[in-house]
C-alpha positions in Angstrom: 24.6 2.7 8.4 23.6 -0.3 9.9 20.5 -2.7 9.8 21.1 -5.2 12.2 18.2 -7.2 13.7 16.0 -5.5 16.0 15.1 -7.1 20.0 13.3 -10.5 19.3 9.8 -9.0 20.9 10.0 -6.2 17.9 11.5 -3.6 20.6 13.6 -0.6 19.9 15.1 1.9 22.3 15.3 5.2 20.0 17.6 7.8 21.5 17.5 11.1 20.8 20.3 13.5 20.7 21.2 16.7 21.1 24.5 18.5 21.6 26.2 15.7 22.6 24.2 15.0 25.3 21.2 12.4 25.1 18.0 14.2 25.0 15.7 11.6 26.0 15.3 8.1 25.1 12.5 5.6 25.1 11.4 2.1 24.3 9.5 1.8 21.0 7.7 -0.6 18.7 9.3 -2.1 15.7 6.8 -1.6 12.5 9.1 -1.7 9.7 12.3 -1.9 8.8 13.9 -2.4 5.4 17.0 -0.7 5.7 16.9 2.6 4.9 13.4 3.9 7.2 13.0 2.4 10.4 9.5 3.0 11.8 8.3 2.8 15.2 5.6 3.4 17.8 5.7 4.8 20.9 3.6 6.7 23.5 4.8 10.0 24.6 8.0 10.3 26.2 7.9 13.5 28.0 7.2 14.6 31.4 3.6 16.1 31.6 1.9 17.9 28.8 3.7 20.2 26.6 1.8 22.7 24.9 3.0 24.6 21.9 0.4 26.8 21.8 -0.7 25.2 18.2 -0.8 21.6 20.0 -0.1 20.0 23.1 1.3 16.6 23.3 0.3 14.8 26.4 0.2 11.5 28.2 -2.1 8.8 25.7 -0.8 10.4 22.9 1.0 7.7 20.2 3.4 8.8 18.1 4.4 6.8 15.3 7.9 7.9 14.1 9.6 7.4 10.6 13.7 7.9 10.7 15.5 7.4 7.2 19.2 5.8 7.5 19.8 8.5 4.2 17.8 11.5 5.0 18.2 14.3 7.3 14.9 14.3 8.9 12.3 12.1 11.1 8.7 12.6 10.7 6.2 11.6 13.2 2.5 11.3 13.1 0.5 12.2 16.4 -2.3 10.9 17.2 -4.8 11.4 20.2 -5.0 8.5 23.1 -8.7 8.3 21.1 -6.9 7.4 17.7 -7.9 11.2 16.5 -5.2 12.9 14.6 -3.3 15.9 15.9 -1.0 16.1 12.8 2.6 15.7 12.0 6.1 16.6 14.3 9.4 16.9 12.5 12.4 17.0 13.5 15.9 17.8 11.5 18.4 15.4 12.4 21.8 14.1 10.7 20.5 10.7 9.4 19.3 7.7 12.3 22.1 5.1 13.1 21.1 2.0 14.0 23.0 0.4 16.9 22.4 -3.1 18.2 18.6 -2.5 19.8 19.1 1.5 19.5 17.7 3.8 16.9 20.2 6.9 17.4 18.9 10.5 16.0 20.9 13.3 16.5 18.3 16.3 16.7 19.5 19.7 14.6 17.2 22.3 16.5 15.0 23.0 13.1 11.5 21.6 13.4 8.0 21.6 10.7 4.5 21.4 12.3 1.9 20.3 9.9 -1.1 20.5 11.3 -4.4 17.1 11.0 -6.2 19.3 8.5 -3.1 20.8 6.2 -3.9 24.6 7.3 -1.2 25.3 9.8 2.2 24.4 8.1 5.0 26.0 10.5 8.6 25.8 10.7 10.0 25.8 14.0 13.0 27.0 16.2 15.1 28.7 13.5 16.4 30.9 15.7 17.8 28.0 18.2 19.5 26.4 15.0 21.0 29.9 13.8 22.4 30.3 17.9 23.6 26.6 18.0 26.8 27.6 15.4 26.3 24.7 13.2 26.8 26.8 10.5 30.2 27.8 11.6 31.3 24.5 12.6 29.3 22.6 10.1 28.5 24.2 7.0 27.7 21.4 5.0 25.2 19.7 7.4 23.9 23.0 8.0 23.3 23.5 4.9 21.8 19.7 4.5 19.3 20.7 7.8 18.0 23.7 5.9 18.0 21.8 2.7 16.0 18.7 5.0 13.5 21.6 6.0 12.4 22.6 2.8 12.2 19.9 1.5 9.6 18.7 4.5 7.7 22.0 4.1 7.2 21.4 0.7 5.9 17.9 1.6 3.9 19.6 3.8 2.4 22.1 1.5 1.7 19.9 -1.3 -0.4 17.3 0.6 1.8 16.0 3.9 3.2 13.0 5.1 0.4 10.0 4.3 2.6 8.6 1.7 5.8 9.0 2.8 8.9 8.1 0.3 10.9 4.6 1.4 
């Protein structure tokens, strides 16, 4: 766990990934940093528009992304290219490392959804985490990822992510 300084212009790369293999990665803004969360801002990463069905991210779209040092999740606000909030993306991870200008995040397959308005409160791709064999491999961070998602659906439920714990 490591808090060294971040790239002079506030810069971060954040790197996401995923069985070993790097996901994606892309530059972000530094917006705080104390060190145990690390929050940034970015635009949306991916190629094109992805549409869940419940949302769609697309180009414009800022995400501002919390990653805890301590805390097996990341929880990122979306917002609109108008500043009009979609709602909130979660991912399970191991906790972020810190590396030089790198924020490292290891994604766990299990995901939460909490929609702008509270109504929609989903947990996602349980059935990719059960066929990933973390649980065989891993029991205790499996059982830390499940413990990380309901804990975030509870958030959720009980008012969402406005005030999130430091």
């Amino acid at each position: 766990m490591s808090a060294l300084p971040a790239d002079p212009a506030g810069r971060v790369e954040v790197v996401l990934v995923k069985g070993g293999r790097t996901k994606i990665r892309y530059p972000a803004e530094l917006l705080h940093e104390d060190g145990v969360r690390v929050s940034v801002r970015a635009s949306w990463a991916g190629e094109g528009v992805r549409d869940f069905g419940f949302v769609r991210f697309e180009p414009g779209d800022v995400f501002t992304e919390h990653y805890w040092l301590d805390r097996w999740y990341s929880v990122k606000e979306v917002r609109a290219g108008d500043g009009t909030l979609k709602g909130w993306y979660c991912d399970i991870t191991r906790p972020a490392t810190r590396s030089g200008t790198e924020l490292v995040v290891e994604d766990l397959d299990l995901d939460l959804w909490r929609s702008a308005d509270g109504r929609d409160v989903r947990r996602l791709d349980e059935d990719e985490f059960a066929e990933s064999g973390l649980a065989e491999r891993d029991p205790a961070a499996a059982s830390a990822a499940v413990a990380a998602l309901d804990e975030l659906e509870a958030l959720a439920r009980e008012g969402g992510f406005d005030d999130l714990p430091a």
